[in-house]
C-alpha positions in Angstrom: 35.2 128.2 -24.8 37.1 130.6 -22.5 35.4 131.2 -19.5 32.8 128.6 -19.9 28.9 128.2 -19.3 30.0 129.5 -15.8 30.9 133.2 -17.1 28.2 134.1 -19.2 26.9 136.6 -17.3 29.1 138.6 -14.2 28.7 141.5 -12.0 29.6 144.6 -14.4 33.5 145.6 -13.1 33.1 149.5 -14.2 30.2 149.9 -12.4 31.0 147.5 -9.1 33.9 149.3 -8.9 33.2 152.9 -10.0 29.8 153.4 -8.8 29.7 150.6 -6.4 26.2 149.4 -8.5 25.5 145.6 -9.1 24.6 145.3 -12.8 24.7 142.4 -14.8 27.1 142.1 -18.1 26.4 139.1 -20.7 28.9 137.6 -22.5 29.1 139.1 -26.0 32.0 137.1 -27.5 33.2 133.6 -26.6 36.7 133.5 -27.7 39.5 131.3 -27.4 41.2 132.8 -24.0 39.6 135.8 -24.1 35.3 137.0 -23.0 33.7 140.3 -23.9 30.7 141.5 -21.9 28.7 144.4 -22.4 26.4 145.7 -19.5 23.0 148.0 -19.8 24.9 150.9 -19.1 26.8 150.3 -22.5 30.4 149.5 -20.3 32.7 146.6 -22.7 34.7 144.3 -20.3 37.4 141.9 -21.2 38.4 139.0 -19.2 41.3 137.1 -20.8 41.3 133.5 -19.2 44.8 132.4 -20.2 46.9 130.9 -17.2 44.0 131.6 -15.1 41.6 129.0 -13.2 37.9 129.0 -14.6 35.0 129.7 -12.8 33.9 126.5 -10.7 29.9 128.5 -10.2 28.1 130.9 -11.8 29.9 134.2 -11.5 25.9 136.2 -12.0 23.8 136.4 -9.9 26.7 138.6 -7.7 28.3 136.6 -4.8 28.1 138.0 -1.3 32.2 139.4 -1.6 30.3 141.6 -4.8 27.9 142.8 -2.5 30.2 143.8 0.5 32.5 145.6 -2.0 29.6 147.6 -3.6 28.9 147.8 0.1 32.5 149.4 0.6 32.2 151.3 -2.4 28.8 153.2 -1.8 30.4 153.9 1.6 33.2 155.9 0.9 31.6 157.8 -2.3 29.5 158.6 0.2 32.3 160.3 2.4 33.7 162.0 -0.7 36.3 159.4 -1.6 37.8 159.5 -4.9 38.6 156.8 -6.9 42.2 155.8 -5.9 41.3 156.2 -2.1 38.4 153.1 -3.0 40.1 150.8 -4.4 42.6 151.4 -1.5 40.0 150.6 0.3 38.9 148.0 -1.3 42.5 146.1 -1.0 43.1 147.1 2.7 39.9 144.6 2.7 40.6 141.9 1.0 38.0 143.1 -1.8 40.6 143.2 -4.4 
């Protein structure tokens, strides 16, 4: 219902965006706006769909924007970054 056959599965958020890791999250509740996904690493996402457009393609496997910002991210971890200083990043990029 909410996101559709299209968002089954994504790229896990927490750890895209904290670890800069691709992992796959399935969907573990359909709802009415509202998808829960839960990835290996035990990290619960909601995406609430209301007023926003569906996914036209399959948001798993990642898309090649997921893998330049895990890209991005591994990159300035790497240099000692903390978090707010990525997703600074990350936006000065277009990433986010």
């Amino acid at each position: 219902m909410a996101g559709g056959e299209n968002a089954k599965s994504i790229v896990c958020p927490t750890c895209l965006y904290r670890t800069g890791q691709i992992v796959v999250a399935e969907r573990t509740n359909e709802g009415q706006e509202t998808d829960w996904f839960l990835c290996e690493r035990q990290h619960k996402t909601g995406i609430s769909w209301d007023g926003e457009e569906l996914p036209t393609q399959p948001l798993w496997p990642a898309s090649q924007k997921d893998k330049q910002t895990a890209h991005v991210v591994t990159d300035e971890l790497a240099k000692g970054a903390d978090h707010n200083t990525v997703m600074k990043r990350l936006v000065e990029l277009n990433l986010l």
